[in-house]
N, C-alpha and C positions, 0 to 999 in steps of 0.2 A: 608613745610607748614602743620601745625595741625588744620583738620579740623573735625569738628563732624556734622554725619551725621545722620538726624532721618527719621524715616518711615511713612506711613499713618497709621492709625488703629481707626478715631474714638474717642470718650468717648475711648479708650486704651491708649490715650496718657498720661495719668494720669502715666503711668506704666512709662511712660520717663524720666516724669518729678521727680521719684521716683530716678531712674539712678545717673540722673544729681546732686541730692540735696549730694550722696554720692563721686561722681567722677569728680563735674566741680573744684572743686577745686586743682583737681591732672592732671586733662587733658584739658589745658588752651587753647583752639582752637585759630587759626585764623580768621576762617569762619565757616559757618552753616548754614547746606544743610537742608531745610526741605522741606517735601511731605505732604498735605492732613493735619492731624494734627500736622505733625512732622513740618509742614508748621507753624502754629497757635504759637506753642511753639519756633520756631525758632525764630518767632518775643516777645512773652514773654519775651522769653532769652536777645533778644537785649533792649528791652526797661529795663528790670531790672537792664541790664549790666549799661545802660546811668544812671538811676535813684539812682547806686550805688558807681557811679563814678570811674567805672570800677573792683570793688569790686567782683570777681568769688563764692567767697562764702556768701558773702549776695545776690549776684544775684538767685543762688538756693533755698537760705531762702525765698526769695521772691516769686518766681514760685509756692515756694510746696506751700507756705500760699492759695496763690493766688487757684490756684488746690483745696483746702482742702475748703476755705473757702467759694467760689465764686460757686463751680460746686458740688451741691449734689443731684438733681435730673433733669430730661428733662426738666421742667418747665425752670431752669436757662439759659436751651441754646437754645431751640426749642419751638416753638408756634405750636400747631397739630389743623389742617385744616378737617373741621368738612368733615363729609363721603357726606353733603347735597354738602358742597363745593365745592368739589372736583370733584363728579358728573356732577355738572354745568358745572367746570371750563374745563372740557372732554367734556363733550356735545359742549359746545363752541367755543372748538379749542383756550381756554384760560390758559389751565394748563399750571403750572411753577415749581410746586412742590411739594410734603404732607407735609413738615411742611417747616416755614419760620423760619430764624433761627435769627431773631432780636435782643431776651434776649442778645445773646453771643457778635451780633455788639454791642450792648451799651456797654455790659463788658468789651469789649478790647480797644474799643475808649476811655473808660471811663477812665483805666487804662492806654492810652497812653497820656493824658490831658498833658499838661504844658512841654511837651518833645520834643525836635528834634530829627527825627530818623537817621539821616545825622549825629549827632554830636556822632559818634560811636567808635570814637578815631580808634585804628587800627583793631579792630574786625568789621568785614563782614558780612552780612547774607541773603541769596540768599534763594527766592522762588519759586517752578515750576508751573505755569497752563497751561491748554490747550485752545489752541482757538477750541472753538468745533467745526463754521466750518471747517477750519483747517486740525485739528485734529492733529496739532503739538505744541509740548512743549517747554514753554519758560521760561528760567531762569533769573528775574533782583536779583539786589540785594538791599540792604537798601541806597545808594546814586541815584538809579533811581526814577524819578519822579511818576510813577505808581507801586513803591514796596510795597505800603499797599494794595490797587486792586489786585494784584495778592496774596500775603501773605491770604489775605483770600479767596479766588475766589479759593485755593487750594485745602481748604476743603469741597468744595461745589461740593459735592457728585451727579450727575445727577440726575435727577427724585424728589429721596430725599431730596433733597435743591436747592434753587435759585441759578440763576449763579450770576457773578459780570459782570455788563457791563462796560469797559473801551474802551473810544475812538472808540465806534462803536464795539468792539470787546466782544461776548459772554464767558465767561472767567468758564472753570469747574477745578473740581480738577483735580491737576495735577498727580495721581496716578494711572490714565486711561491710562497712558503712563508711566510711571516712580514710581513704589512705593517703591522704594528706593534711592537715589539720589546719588548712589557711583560711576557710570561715570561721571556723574555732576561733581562733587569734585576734579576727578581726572582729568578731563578738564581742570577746572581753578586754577590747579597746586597742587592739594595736594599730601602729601608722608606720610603722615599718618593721619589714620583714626578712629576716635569712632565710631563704629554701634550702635544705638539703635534701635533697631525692636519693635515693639509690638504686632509680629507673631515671634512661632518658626522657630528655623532656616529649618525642613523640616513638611510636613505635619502631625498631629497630630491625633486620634481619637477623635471624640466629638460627642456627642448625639443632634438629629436635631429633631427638632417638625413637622414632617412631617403633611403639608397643611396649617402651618402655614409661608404663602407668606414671609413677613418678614425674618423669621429663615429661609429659604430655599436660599434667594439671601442673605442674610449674611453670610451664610457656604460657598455657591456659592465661593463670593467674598474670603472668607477665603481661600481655598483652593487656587485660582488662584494664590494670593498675597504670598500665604509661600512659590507653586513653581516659579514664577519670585524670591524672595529674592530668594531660593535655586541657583538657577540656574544663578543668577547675582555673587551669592559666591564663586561656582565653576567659573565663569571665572575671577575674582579677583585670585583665588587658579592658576590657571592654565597659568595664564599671568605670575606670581612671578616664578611660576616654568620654565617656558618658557625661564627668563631670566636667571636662574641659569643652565640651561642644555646648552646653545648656548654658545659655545667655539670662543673664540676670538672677542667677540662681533660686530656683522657684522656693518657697516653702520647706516641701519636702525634702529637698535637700541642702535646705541651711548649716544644718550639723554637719555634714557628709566633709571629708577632705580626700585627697587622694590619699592611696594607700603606698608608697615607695617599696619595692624590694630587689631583691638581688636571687636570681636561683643557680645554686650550683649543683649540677649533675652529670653522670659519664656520658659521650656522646653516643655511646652503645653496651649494648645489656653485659651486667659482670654475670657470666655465667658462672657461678657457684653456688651448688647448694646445700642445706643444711646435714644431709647423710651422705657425702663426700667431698670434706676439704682436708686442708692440709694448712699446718703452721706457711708455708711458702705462698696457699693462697691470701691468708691471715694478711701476711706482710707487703701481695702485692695491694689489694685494697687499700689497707693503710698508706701505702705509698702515693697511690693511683688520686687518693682523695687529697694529698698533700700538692700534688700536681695541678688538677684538677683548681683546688681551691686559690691556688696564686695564678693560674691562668684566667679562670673566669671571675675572679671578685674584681679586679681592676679595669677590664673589660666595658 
């Protein structure tokens, strides 16, 4: 089973959806794994898929537009919550979040208008969020009845963004557990994989505005997130080899086969973030992942 699998990253997911516009039509998935934004785009993918009538390369026509046309500045995705606000909403013991991220529900509601996401023909598309009481991770897919609650509940960043409340249940992104979703995948049966990341594959030099809050838990984050991907890669790397060194294949791993995949990522961090871009950064990611994706899928 071919399944692609995408990352969190934010406003970086533009960079995925750059990938895909050059690659979904060579790397035809079964399923699709998304996290955090990889989460947002996973369902993009699947409503364009339906609204294309299963059509792989107008489904990425449709994506990039959608990316290029729809998201050029914070305004489109986030409502910023005045400093008076916020203060209150602390004094309170009422805070939810610093910015509400409305613009973007309208945008994907809006965009999934007149569709059934259940009429998916044979493509899949599985979402992670955390219960934050919890604090464990859950993956439906597009035939569960709470697959749009969690698909966006994925991206919703703590602090940063409101949760999604489903069925009593506080629902954050799912990348506080999982920011890449290749056990996932390989869970529910995949044996081959597209990566798209929107971190390199290990940590990167970047220059950080030191005392500026913001920039300092965005590097934070940054960092944590390339070493889990690292570090989920090497045991991806080290399970494949595991199978090829064991002579006679024991028991246990009679079912087992290797798992083939291909990862594509930038070789260093897109600095952009979600309360300062611009339609110019929109389009170089888009670009950057169309580059990006016909250099390293051949490779």
């Amino acid at each position: 089973m071919k399944a692609l699998v995408l990352s969190g990253g934010s406003i970086k997911g533009a960079y995925q959806v750059g990938v895909l516009y050059e690659l979904l039509s060579q790397f035809k998935p079964d399923t699709v794994f998304g996290i955090s934004v990889g989460s947002l785009n996973s369902l993009l993918l699947l409503s364009s898929y339906i609204k294309s009538n299963g059509d792989f390369n107008s489904t990425a026509t449709m994506m990039y537009q959608f990316w290029k046309n729809n998201i050029t500045c914070p305004n489109d995705i986030i409502n910023k919550k005045s400093n008076l606000r916020l203060a209150k909403d602390i004094i309170t013991n009422k805070f939810e979040s610093i910015v509400d991220v409305e613009p973007l529900k309208s945008k994907i509601i809006s965009y999934l208008k007149g569709i059934n996401i259940v009429d998916s023909g044979k493509l899949v598309a599985y979402s992670g969020a955390v219960d934050f009481n919890t604090g464990v991770i859950k993956y439906v897919n597009n035939r569960h009845p709470d697959y749009l609650e969690y698909a966006l509940a994925s991206s919703a960043i703590p602090i940063q963004m409101p949760p999604v409340i489903s069925k009593r249940k506080i629902l954050y992104d799912g990348g506080l557990v999982d920011v890449i979703p290749i056990r996932a995948a390989i869970h529910y049966g995949a044996t081959e994989l597209l990566i798209v990341s929107t971190h390199p594959r290990v940590p990167s030099y970047s220059e950080v505005r030191m005392g500026n809050v913001f920039d300092m838990l965005t590097r934070t984050i940054d960092i944590m997130v390339s070493n889990i991907i690292a570090d989920d890669l090497k045991l991806l790397d080290l399970y494949n080899n595991a199978l090829d060194s064991v002579e006679g294949k024991p028991s246990w791993l009679k079912d087992k086969i290797k798992i083939k995949y291909k990862l594509i990522c930038p070789e260093n961090p897109l600095n952009i973030d979600i309360l300062n871009f611009n339609k110019e950064d929109i389009e170089y990611m888009l670009k950057k992942g169309r580059i990006d994706a016909v250099s390293q899928y051949s490779n």
